[in-house]
C-alpha positions in Angstrom: 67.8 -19.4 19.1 64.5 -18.5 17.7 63.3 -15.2 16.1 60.4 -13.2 17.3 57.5 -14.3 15.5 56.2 -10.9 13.9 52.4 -9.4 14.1 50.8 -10.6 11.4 49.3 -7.7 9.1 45.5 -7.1 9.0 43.9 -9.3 6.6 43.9 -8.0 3.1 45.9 -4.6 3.9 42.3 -3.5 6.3 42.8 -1.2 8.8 39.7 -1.8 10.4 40.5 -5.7 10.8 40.5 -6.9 14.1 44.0 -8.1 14.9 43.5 -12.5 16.5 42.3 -12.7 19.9 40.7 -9.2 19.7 36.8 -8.9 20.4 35.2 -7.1 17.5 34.4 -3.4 17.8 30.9 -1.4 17.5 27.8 -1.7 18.1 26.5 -5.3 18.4 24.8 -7.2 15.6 21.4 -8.9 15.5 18.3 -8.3 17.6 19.1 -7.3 21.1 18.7 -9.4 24.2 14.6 -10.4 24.1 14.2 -9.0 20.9 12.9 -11.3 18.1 15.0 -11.5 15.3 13.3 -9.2 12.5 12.0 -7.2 15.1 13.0 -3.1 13.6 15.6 -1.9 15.6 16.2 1.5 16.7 19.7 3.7 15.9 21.7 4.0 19.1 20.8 7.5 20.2 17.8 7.4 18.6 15.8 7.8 21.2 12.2 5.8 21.4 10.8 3.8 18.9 7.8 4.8 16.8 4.7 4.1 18.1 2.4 1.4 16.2 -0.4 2.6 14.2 -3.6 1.6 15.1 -6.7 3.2 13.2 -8.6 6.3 13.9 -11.9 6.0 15.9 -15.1 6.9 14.0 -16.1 10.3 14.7 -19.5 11.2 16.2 -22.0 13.1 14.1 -21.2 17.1 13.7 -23.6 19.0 15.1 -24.6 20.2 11.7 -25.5 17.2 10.8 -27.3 16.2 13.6 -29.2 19.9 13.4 -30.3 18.6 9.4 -31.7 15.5 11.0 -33.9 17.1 13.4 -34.9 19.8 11.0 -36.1 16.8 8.5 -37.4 15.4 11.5 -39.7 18.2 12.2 -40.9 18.9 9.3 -41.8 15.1 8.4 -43.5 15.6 12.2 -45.6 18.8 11.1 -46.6 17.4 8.2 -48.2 14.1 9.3 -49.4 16.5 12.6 -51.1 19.0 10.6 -53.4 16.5 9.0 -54.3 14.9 11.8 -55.0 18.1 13.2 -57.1 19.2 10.2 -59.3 16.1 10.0 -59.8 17.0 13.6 -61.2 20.4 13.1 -63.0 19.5 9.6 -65.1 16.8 11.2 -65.8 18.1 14.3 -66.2 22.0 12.4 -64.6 24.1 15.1 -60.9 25.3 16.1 -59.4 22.9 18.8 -57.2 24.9 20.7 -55.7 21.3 22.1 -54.9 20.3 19.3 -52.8 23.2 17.8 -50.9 22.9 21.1 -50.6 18.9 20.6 -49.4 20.0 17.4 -46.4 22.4 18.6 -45.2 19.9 21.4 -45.4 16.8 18.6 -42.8 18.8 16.3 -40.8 19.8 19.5 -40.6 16.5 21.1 -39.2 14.8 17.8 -36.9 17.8 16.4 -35.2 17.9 20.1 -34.7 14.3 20.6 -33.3 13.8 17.1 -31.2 17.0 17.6 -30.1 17.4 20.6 -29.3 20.5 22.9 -28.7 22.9 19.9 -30.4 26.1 20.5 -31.5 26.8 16.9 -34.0 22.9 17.6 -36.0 25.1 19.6 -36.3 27.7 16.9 -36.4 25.5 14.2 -39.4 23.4 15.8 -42.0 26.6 16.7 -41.2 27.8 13.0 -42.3 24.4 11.6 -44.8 24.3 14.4 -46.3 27.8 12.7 -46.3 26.7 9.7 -47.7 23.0 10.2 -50.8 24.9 12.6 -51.8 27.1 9.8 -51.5 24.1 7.4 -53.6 21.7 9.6 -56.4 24.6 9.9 -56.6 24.9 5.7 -56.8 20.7 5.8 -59.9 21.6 8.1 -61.7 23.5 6.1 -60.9 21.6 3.1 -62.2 18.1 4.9 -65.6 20.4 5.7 -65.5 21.9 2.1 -65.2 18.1 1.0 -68.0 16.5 3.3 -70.5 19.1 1.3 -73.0 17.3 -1.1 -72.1 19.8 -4.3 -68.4 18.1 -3.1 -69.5 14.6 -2.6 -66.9 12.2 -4.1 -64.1 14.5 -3.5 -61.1 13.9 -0.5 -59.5 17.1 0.9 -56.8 16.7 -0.8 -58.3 17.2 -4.4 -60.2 20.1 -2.7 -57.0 22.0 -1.1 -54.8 21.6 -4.1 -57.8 22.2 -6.5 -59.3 25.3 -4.8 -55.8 26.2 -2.5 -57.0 30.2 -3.9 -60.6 30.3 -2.1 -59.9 28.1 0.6 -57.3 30.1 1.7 -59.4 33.1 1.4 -61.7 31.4 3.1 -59.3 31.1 6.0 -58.6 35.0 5.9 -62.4 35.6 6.3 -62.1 33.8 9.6 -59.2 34.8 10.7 -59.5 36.1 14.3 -57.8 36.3 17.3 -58.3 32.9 18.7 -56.9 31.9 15.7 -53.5 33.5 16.0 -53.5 32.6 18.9 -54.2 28.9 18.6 -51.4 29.3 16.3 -48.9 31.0 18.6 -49.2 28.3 21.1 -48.7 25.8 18.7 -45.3 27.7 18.3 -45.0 28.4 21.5 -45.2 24.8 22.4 -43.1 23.5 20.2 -40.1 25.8 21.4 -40.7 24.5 24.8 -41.0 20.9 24.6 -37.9 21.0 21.9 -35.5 23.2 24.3 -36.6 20.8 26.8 -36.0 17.5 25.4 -32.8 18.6 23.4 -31.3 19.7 27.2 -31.8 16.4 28.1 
């Protein structure tokens, strides 16, 4: 007669051993069914893994910035516009109401297209537009000044940064109404043609 063989004790006096011919316990080992192995594996009841990082998209140009572009832009516009516009009236020795206006809608055309649909484009460009009209008219009578003979040999450069004082006085003497208002549409123009682009 034999005697009952008895259970064997977990291995090294382990509570948690598995006794023979019992499956192991817990949560399964190793990547799960499709998953590569190495692949980061989630805690059960951890809900969804963390999304991969991908990188930021370049962000457009604040409007700020873009409003310092076109204000650069306009003046860079008046500047070159208001010489053109004084070599105009110096040589042909009259105000040329076209061109003021030319002028205006050259300053608005470039500040709106550089800076958009920003309201203060339009204001910025009939500002500039001002300021590049009554600039343009000195140029004129410093070209005239310089085509004199007790000038000869001088460009109206040298005259409007040599004698800025009386040709500005000069100015004032013949400052009338179809002057202002040569320069109000200049300004006029420029807020125009700048609203109208930036909308665009």
């Amino acid at each position: 007669m034999t005697q009952p063989t008895p259970p064997q004790q977990p291995a090294q006096n382990n509570p948690y051993a598995a006794a023979p011919g019992v499956p192991p316990q817990g949560p399964p080992q190793g990547a799960p069914y499709g998953a590569p192995e190495g692949a980061p594996q989630a805690y059960p009841g951890a809900g969804p893994a963390a999304p991969s990082y991908t990188a930021p998209a370049i962000p457009a140009l604040p409007s700020g910035g873009k409003l310092a572009l076109g204000a650069v832009a306009a003046l860079v516009t008046g500047l070159v516009a208001a010489v053109i516009y004084g070599m105009i009236m110096g040589k042909a020795e009259v105000e040329v109401g076209y061109a003021a206006v030319g002028v205006g809608a050259l300053v608005g055309l470039v500040s709106g297209k550089v800076a958009g649909g920003n309201p203060v484009t339009a204001i910025i460009g009939a500002i500039v537009s001002l300021g590049a009209v009554y600039l343009g008219q000195l140029i004129g009578y410093s070209v005239s000044a310089a085509d004199q003979t007790t000038l000869l040999g001088a460009n109206f450069f040298e005259v409007l940064t040599g004698n800025f004082g009386i040709i500005q006085e000069v100015w004032s003497e013949n400052l009338d109404l179809l002057t202002i208002a040569f320069i109000a549409f200049g300004g006029f123009a420029a807020f125009s043609v700048a609203k109208k682009f930036g909308d665009d």
